[in-house]
C-alpha positions in Angstrom: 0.0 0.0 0.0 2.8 1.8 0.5 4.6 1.7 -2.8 3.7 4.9 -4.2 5.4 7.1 -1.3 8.8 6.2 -2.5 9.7 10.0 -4.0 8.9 11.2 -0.1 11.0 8.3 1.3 14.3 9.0 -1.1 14.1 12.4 -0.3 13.8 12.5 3.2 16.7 9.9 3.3 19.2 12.3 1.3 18.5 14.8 3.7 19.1 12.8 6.7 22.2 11.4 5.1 23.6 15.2 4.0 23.1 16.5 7.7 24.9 13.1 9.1 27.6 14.2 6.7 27.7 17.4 7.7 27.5 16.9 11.6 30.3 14.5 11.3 28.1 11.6 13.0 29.2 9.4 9.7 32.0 9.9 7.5 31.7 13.0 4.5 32.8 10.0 1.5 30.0 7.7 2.9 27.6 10.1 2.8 28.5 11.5 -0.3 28.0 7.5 -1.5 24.9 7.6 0.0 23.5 10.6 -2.1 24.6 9.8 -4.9 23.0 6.1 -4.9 20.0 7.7 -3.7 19.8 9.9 -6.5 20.3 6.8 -9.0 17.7 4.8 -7.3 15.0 7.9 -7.8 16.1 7.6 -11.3 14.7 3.8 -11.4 11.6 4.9 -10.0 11.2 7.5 -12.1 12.0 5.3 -14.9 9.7 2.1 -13.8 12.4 -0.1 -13.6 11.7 -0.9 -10.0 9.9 -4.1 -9.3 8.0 -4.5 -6.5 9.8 -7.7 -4.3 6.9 -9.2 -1.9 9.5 -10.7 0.3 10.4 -7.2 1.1 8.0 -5.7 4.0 7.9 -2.2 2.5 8.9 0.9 0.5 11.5 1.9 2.7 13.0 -1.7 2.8 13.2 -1.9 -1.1 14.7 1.5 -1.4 17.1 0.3 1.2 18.3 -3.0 -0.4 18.5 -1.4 -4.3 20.7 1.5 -2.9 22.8 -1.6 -0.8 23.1 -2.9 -4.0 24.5 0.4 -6.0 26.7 1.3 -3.2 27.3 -1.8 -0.8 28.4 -1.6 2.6 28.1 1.9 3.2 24.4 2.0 2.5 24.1 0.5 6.3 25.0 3.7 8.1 22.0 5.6 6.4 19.8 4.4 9.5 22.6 6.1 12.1 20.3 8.2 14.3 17.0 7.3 12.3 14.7 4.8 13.6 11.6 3.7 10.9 9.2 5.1 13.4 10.6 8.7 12.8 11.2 8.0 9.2 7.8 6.7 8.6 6.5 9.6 10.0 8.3 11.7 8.2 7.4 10.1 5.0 3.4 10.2 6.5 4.0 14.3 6.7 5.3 14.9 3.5 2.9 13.0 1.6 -0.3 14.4 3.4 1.1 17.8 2.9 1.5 17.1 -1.1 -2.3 15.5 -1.2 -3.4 19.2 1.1 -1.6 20.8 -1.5 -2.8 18.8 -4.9 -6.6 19.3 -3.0 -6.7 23.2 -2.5 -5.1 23.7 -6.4 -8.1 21.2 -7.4 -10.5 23.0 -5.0 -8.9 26.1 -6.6 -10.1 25.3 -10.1 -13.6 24.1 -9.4 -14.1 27.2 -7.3 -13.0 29.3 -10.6 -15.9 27.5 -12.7 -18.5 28.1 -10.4 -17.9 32.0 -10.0 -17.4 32.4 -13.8 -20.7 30.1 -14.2 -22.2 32.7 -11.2 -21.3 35.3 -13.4 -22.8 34.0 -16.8 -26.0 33.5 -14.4 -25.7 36.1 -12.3 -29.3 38.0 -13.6 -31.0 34.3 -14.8 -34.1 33.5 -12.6 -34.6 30.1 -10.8 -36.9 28.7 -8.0 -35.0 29.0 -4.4 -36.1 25.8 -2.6 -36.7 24.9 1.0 -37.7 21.6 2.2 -37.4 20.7 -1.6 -40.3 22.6 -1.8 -40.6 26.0 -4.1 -39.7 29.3 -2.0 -38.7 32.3 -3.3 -37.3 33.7 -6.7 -32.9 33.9 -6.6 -30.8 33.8 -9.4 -28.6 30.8 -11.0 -26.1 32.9 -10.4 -26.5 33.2 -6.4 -27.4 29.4 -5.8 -24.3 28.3 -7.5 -22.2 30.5 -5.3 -23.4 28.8 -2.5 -21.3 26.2 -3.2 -18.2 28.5 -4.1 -18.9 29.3 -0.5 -18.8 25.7 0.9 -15.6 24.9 -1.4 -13.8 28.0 0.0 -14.4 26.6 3.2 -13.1 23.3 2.5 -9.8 24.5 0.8 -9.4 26.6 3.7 -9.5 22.9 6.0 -6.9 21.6 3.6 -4.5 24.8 4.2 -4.8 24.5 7.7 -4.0 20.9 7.8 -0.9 21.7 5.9 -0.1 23.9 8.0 -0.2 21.4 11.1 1.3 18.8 8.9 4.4 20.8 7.9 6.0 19.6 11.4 9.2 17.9 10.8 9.6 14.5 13.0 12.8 13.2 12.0 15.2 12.7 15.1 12.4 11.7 17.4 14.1 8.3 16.8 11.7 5.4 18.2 10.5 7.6 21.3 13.2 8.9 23.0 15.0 11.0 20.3 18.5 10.1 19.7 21.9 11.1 21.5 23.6 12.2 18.0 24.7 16.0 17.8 21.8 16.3 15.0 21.2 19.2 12.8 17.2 19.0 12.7 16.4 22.7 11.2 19.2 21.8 8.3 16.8 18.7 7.3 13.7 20.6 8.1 15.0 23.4 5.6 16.0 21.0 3.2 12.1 19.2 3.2 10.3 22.8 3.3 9.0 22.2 6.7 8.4 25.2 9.0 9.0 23.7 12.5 10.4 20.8 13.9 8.7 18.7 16.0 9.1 19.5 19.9 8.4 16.1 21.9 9.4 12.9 20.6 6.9 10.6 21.7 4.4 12.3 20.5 6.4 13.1 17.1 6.2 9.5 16.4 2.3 8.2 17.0 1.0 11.6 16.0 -1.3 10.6 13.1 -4.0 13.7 13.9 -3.1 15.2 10.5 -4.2 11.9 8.9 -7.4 12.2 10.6 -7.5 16.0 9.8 -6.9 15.5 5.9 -9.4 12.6 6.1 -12.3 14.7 7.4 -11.4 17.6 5.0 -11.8 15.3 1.7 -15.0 13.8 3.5 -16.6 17.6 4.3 -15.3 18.3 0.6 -17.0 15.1 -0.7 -20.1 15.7 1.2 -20.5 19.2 -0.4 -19.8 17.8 -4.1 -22.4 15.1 -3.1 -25.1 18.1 -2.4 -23.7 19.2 -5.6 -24.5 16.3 -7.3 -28.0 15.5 -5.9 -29.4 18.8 -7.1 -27.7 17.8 -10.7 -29.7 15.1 -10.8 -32.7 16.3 -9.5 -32.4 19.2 -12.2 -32.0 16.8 -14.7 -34.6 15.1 -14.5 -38.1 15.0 -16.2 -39.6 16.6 -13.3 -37.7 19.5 -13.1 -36.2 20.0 -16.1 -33.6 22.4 -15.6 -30.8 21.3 -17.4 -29.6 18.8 -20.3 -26.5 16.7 -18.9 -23.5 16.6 -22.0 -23.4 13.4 -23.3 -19.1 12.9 -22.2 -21.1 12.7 -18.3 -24.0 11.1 -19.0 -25.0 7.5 -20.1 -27.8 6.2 -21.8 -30.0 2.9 -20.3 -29.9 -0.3 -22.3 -33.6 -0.8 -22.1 -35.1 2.8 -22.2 -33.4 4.8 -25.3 -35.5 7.8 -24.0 -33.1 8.5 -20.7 -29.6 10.3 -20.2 -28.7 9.1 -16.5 -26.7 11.4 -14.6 -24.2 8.8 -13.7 -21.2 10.8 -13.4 -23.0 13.1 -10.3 -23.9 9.7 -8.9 -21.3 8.1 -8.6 -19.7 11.3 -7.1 -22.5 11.2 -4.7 -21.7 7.9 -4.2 -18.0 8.5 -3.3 -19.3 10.2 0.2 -19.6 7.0 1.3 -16.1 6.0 0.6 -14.8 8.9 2.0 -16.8 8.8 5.3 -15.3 5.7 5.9 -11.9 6.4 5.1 -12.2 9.0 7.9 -13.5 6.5 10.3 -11.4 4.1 9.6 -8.5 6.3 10.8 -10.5 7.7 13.6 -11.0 3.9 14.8 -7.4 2.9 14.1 -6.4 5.9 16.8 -8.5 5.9 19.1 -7.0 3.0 21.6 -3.4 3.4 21.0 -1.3 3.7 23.9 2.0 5.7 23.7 4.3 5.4 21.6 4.4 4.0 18.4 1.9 0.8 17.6 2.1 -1.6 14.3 -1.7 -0.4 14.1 -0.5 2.9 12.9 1.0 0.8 9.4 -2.8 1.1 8.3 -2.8 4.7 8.7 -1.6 5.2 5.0 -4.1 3.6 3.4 -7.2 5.6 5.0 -4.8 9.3 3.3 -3.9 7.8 -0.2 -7.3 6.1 -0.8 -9.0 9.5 0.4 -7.1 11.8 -1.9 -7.4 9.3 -4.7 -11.0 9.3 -4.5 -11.7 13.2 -4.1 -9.1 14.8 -6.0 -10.5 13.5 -9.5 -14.0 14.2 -8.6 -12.9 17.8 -7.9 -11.0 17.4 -11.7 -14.1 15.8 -13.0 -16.5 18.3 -11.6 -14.4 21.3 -12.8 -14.8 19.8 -16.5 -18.5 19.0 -16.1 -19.9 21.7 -15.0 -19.4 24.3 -17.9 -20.5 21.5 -20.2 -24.2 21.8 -18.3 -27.0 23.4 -20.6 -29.2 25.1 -18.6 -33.2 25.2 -19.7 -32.7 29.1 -18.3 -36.5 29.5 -19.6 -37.8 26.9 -17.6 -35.8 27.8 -14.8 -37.7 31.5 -15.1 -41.3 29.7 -15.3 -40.6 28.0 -12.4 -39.2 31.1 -10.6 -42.2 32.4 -11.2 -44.5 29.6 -9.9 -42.5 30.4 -6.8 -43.6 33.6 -5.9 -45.9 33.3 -2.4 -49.8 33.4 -2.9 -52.4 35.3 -1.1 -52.8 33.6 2.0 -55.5 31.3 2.3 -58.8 32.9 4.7 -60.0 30.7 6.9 -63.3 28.7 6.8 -65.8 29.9 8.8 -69.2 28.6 9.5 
């Protein structure tokens, strides 16, 4: 599950292995060997020539044995001062800041369409809705922002998180930190992270900013979902509202008659997914004594399914919904229908 964090790994480990160079704690010529096979093993990745060895038990320990077998003998002082608790950590950090960063440039874009889509709509009647029942007149224009609003929100959640993330672990060692005269802002400079962490124990079974990106993509989701229903709902017979594109749409095998609104669907769908990935972690944490526990090796699947599963819709979404035609006379019938009667006098006898 782990296989796809190797970019994080390689570079966290060059920077551990330039400050024990630096600090003297292992010999300059080793860690110079160190770099450089490090480097060349990146290169493999980036090429696909690494294959995945199941009697290995993880990235870090195929990473380790193809630089052991660029540079031999020296490759074994690259743990000096590391233990894999901190250096799994590390790797944890740097990949949940990457997936905060990859959501808020997504949430970014999306947010774009929807103003410019407010904008286009910003004087086009439509029914305002409460308990799915008609209202009062607003404009296209000022229902869409509504979600610009709830999207703002969540790519304010995913900054944040970065910024809790953004804590550099390494020399927390196990728990206990490590004895070595360690340069930990040097590495921390090196990664781009704006602190280092200040208590070791809690540096290594800290996993809150898993939890914290988890519930950010499933807020996010559950406003695309909202999203989504009302796409549906517009597209249907009933109301009428708008005609789905055909690249987002399928047709039924039976009834030639229907476009289904799959693609809203199934991201309505994805709420689900990303619910659980958020209380999966949630579960995971919640009975863990201090310090570090083997449960915390789950912890990576819960982050990497959840920014696998929202960052496309957000990609998807940003695509579809310019595509949308909207009835906009329909919508201004309706919008009319929607204006408040007389009230009703009462019977009397």
């Amino acid at each position: 599950m782990d296989r796809d964090l190797w970019e994080f790994d390689i570079a966290g480990s060059i920077a551990h292995a330039r400050m024990l160079g630096r600090q003297g704690i292992i010999p300059a010529a080793d860690a110079d060997a160190i770099i450089a096979g490090l480097e060349a093993v990146r290169e493999q990745f980036r090429r696909g020539e690494v294959t995945w060895r199941p009697e290995l038990e993880d990235i870090h320990t195929h990473i380790e044995a193809l630089l052991r077998e660029r540079i031999g003998e020296p490759a074994g002082r690259l743990h000096t001062a590391r233990s894999r608790n901190d250096q799994v950590a590390l790797v944890n950090r740097m990949a949940v800041r990457a997936l905060c960063d990859d959501a808020a440039d997504a949430l970014r874009d999306l947010i774009a369409v929807i103003c410019d889509l407010a904008e286009r709509h910003a004087a086009d009647p439509m029914p305002g809705y409460t308990h799915v029942q008609r209202a009062q007149p607003i404009t296209l224009g000022h229902h869409l922002l509504a979600y610009g609003e709830m999207l703002f929100r969540d790519r304010d959640r995913f900054r944040d998180c970065r910024r809790r993330t953004n804590v550099m672990p390494l020399g927390s060692g196990a728990l206990a930190g490590s004895p070595y005269p360690l340069d930990r802002e040097m590495v921390a400079r090196e990664l781009g992270f704006e602190a280092v962490s200040r208590n070791s124990i809690d540096a290594t079974s800290d996993r809150d900013f898993v939890a914290e990106f988890c519930f950010a993509a499933a807020m996010t989701q559950v406003h695309i979902s909202r999203l989504a229903e009302e796409i549906i709902l517009w597209a249907s017979t009933e109301y009428g509202f708008v005609r789905l594109p055909d690249a987002f749409a399928t047709g039924s095998s039976i009834m030639p008659q229907k476009k289904n609104a799959d693609v809203a669907e199934l991201a309505r769908g994805r709420a689900g997914r990303l619910v659980a990935e958020l209380t999966g972690i949630l579960v995971t944490l919640k009975g863990l004594p201090l310090a570090y526990d083997r449960d915390l090796q789950e912890d990576k699947s819960y982050y990497l399914a959840a920014g696998r599963t929202l960052i496309p819709t957000l990609q998807i979404f940003a695509a579809m919904l310019p595509a949308l035609d909207f009835d906009l006379p329909r919508m201004r019938e309706a919008a009319g229908r929607a204006t408040p009667s007389p009230p009703i006098s009462p019977i009397t006898s």
